[in-house]
C-alpha positions as CSV (number, residue, x, y, z in Angstrom):
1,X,0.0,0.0,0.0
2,X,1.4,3.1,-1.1
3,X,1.4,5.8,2.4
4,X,4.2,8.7,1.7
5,X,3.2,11.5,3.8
6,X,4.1,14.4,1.5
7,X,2.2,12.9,-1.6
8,X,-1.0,12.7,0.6
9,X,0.2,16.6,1.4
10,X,0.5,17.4,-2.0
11,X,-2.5,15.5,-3.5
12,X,-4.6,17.1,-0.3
13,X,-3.3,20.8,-2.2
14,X,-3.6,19.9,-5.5
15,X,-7.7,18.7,-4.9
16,X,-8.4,21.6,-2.7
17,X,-7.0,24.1,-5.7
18,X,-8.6,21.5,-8.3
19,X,-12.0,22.0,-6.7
20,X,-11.9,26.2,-6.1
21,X,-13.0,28.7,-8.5
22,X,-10.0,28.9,-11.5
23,X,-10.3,32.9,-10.4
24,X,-9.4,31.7,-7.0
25,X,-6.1,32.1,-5.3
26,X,-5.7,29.9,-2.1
27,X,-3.2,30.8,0.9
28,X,-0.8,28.3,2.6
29,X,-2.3,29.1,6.0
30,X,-6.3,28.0,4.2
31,X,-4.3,25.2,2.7
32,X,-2.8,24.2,6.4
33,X,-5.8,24.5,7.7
34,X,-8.0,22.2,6.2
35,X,-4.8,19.7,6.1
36,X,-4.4,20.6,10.3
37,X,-0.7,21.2,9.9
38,X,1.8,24.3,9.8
39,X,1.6,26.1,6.8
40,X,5.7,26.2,6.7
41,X,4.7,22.2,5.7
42,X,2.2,23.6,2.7
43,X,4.7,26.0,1.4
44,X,7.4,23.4,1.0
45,X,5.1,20.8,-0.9
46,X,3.7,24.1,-2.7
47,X,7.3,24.4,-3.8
48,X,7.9,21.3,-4.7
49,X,4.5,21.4,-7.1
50,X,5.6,24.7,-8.5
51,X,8.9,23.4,-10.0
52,X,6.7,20.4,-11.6
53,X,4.7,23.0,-13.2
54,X,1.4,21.8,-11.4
55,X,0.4,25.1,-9.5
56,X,1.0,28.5,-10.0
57,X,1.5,31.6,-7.3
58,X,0.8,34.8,-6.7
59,X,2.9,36.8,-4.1
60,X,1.4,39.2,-1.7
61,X,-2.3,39.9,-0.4
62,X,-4.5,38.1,-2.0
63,X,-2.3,36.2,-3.6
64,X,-1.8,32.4,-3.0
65,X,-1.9,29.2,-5.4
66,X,-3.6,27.6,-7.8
67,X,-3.6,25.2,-10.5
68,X,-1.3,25.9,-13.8
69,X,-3.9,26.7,-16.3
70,X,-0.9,25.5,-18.9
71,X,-0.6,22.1,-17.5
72,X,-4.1,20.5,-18.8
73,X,-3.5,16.8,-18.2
74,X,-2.4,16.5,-14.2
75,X,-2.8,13.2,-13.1
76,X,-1.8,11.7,-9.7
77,X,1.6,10.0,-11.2
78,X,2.6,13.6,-11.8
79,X,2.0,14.8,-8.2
80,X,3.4,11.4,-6.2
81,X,6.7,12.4,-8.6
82,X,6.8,16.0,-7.5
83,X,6.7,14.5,-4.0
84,X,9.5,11.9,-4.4
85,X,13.1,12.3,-3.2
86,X,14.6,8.8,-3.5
87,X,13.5,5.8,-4.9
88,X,10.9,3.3,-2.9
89,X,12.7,1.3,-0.1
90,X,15.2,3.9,0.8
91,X,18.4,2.9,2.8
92,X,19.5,-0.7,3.2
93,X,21.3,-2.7,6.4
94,X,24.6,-3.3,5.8
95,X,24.8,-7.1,6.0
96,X,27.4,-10.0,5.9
97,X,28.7,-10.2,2.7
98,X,30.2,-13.9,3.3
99,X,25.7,-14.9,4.2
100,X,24.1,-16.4,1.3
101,X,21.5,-13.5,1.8
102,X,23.4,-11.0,2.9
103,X,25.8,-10.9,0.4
104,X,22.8,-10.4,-2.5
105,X,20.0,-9.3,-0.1
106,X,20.1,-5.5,-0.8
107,X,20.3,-5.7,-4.9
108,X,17.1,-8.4,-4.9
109,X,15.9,-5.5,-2.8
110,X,16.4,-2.6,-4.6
111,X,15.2,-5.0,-8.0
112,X,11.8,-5.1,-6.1
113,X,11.7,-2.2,-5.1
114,X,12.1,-0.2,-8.7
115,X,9.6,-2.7,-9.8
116,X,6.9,-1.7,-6.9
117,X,7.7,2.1,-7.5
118,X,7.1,1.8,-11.1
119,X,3.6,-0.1,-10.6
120,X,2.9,3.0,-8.5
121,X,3.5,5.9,-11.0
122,X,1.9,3.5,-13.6
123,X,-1.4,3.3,-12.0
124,X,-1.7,6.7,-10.6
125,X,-0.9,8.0,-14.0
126,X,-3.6,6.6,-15.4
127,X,-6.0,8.3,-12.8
128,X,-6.5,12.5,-14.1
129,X,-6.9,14.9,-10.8
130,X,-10.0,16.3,-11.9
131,X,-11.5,13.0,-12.3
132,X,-10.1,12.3,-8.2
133,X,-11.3,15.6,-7.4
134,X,-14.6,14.9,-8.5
135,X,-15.3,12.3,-5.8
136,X,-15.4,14.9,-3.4
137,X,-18.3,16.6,-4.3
């Protein structure tokens, strides 16, 4: 079962901005609000989805986010890989290289787990934002 924190961040942004007015700009601290965390926690996953071309900003009052009228086709694949830092797994033990397992134990490993994070971005890319968003109405 896929649970990363930040996409579930991110994806929580992107369907809040997805279901406002296109006229709309939201603020981090609305954002952190209906997510119940510090809005310092928004802004970074609002920078992350900025430099994917997802969401647009606007600085000062009244300003805020919202979705990249250029960028047409969102689909979850594209947030989960705004959101991603490393591969799926992350860090391996260090084990005995003379074991039968731990000498091939972390390669078999990182083998599954490329395969794993690719089922991931392959289904959630078949699944458009606006067609998630609309669940929530």
């Amino acid at each position: 079962m896929l649970h990363n924190l930040r996409f579930a961040t991110a994806l929580h942004i992107m369907v809040l901005a997805q279901l406002e007015e296109s006229n709309q700009w939201l603020s981090s601290e609305y954002i952190a609000s209906s997510i119940q965390v510090n809005a310092s926690v928004v802004r970074k996953e609002i920078a992350s989805l900025k430099t994917a071309a997802l969401l647009i900003s606007k600085e000062g009052k009244g300003g805020g986010i919202r979705i990249n009228p250029e960028n047409t086709t969102i689909t979850l694949a594209d947030i989960y890989l705004s959101t991603k830092q490393a591969d799926f797994g992350g860090k391996f033990n260090s084990p005995n290289p003379a074991c039968v397992v731990g000498k091939n134990i972390n390669s078999k490993l990182q083998d599954l787990y490329q395969e794993v994070d690719t089922d991931i971005v392959e289904r959630l890319g078949k699944i458009a934002l606006a067609d998630f968003s609309k669940t929530f109405n």
